[in-house]
N, C-alpha and C positions, 0 to 999 in steps of 0.2 A: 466182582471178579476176585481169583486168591491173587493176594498180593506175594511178589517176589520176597524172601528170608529177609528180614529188618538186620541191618548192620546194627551194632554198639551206636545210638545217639542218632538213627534214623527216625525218619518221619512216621509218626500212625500209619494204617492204612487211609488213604482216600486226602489223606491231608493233604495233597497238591493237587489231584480231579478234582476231588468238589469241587473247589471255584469255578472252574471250565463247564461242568459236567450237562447242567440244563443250556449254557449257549451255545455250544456245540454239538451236543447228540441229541437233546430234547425234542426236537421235530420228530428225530426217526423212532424215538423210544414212544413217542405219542399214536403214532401212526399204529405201530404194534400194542399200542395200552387200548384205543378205540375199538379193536376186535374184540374186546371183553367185556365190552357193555351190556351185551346181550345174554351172556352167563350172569354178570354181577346181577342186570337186574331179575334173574329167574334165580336167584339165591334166597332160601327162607330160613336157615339158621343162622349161616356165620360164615366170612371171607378170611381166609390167610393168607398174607401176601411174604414169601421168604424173598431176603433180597428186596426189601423198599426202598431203599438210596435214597434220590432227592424228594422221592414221593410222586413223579410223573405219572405211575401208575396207579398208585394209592389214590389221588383224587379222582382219578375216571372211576376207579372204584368204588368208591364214596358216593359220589353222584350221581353214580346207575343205580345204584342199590337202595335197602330198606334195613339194612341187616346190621348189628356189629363187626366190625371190622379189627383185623390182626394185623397191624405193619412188623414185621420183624427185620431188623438194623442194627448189625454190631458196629459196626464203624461209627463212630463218635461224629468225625467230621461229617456223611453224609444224613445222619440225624440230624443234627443243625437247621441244615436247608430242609429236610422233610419236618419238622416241626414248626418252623418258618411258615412252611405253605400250609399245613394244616393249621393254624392260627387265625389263615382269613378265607377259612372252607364257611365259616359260620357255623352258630351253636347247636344247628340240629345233626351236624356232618361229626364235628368236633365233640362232641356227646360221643356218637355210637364210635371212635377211633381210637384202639389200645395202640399205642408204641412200648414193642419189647426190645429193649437193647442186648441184646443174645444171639445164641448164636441156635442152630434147626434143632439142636439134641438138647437144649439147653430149654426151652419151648415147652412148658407143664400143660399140652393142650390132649386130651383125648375125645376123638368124636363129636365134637365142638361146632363145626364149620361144614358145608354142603362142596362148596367152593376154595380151591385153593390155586395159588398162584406163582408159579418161580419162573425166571425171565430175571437171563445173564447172570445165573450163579453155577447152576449141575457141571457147567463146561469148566467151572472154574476150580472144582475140588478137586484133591487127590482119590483117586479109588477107593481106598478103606471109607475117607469119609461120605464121598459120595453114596455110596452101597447104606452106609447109614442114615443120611438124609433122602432117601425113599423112603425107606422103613418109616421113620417122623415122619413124613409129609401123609404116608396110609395112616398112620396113629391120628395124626388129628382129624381127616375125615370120616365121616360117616358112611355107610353101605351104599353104592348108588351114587357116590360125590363123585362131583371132575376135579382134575389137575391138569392146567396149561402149563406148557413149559417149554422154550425154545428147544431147537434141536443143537446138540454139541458136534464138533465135526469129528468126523468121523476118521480122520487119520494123520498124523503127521503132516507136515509142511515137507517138501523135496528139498525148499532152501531159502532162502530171505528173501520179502518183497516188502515193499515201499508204498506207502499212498494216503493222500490225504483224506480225513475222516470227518471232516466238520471245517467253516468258515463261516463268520459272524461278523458284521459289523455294529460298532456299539458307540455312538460319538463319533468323534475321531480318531476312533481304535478300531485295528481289527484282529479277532484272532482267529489263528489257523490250530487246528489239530492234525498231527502226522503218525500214523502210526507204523510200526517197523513191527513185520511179523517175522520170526526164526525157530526153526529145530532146536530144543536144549534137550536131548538126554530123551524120554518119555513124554514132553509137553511141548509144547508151545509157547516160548515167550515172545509177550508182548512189551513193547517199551511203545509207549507215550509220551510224544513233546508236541508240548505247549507253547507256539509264538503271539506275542501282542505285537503289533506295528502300529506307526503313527507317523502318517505323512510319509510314508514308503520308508521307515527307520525300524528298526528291531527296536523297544525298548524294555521287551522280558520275554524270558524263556525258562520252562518248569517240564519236570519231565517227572514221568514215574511207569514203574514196571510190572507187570500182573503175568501170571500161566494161566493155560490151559489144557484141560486134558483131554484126548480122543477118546470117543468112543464107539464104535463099531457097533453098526447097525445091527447084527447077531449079538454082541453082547449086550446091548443096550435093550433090547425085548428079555436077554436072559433077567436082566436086572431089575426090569418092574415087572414080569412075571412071577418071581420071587417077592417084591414086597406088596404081591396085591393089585397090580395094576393091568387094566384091558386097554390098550390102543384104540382110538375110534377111526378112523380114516374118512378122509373128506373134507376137511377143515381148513388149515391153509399150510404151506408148503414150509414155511419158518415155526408152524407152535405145534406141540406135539397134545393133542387132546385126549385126556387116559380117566379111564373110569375105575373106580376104590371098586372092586369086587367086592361080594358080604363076605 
């Protein structure tokens, strides 16, 4: 997700999610990683996955497939944990896995890969960049590749809502995720907090804030029609399945 403008002597991006990030959302991030087993393992070049984070996704892709793999992860903190896990993927997984810490435009891949992968980023660019991270994501496929990609909403919030997003218990902790969605200006901010409890006590709270941007289902065919991409229809109602045109 893009992170909220870093104040003077703020946190990196993701330096307070990570921690939370697989005991909290990991289940629902897996459930949507498992839909992709069946591309990864019909891949016979190469997978790019933009947006790897803790690697929830990058291991199913790993493990369905045959092929070298792309994790791309600018965030420092959510490299950590995806390196982490790829460590105890074993030598034949951890052989074929490149981690590039960059960012989509930053990415020296041309024609490379059959297969590519983004899920919980496109929503999270501003325009200019987004419109350019299509562009890259056609650059490194080849004629005839798929790209998955969740779908971003398509407009505005009307006004704030409230609701919990995850609860885990771990020991004798438990933590809760809250998230608070609101209208800022052209996005959507989102603000993150993080409760631990113990023995029905609060004993930490961390918070952090991310945007998102709409995009409108007519603009959003404008936008991969321009970089190359056919819509497939039939798939499932949350991934958006798009074919690299030659």
């Amino acid at each position: 997700m893009e992170q909220a403008p870093r104040e003077p002597g703020a946190e990196a991006p993701y330096a307070v999610s990570a921690e939370f990030y697989d005991v909290l959302h990991g289940a629902q991030y897996r459930r949507q990683a498992l839909a992709l087993r069946g591309p990864a393992a019909a891949a016979r070049i190469g997978i790019v996955e933009l947006g790897a984070g803790t690697g929830l996704v990058t291991a199913v892709l790993l493990g369905a497939s045959t092929v070298p793999v792309h994790a791309v992860e600018p965030a420092a903190a959510m490299r950590a944990v995806l390196l982490s896990r790829l460590a105890s993927a074993g030598s034949e997984a951890l052989g074929r896995v490149t981690v590039h810490p960059c960012r989509a435009q930053q990415l020296g891949l041309s024609a490379e890969v059959d297969l590519a992968v983004c899920l919980r980023v496109i929503a999270c660019l501003p325009p200019a960049e987004r419109r350019e991270v299509w562009h890259a994501l056609a650059d490194w496929l080849l004629p005839d590749g798929l790209l998955f990609v969740d779908r971003p909403p398509t407009a505005l919030l009307t006004g704030a809502g409230r609701h919990r997003v995850g609860e885990a218990r771990v020991g004798a902790d438990v933590y809760t995720a809250w998230l608070t969605e609101r209208p800022e200006h052209d996005r959507i901010r989102l603000d993150y907090l993080y409760l631990v409890h113990r023995r029905g006590r609060e004993i930490r709270r961390a918070h952090e804030t991310f945007h998102q941007w709409p995009l409108a289902d007519d603009e959003l065919a404008k936008e991969l029609a321009e970089a190359g991409f056919d819509p497939e229809d039939g798939y499932r109602p949350d991934l958006l399945r798009l074919r690299r045109l030659a």
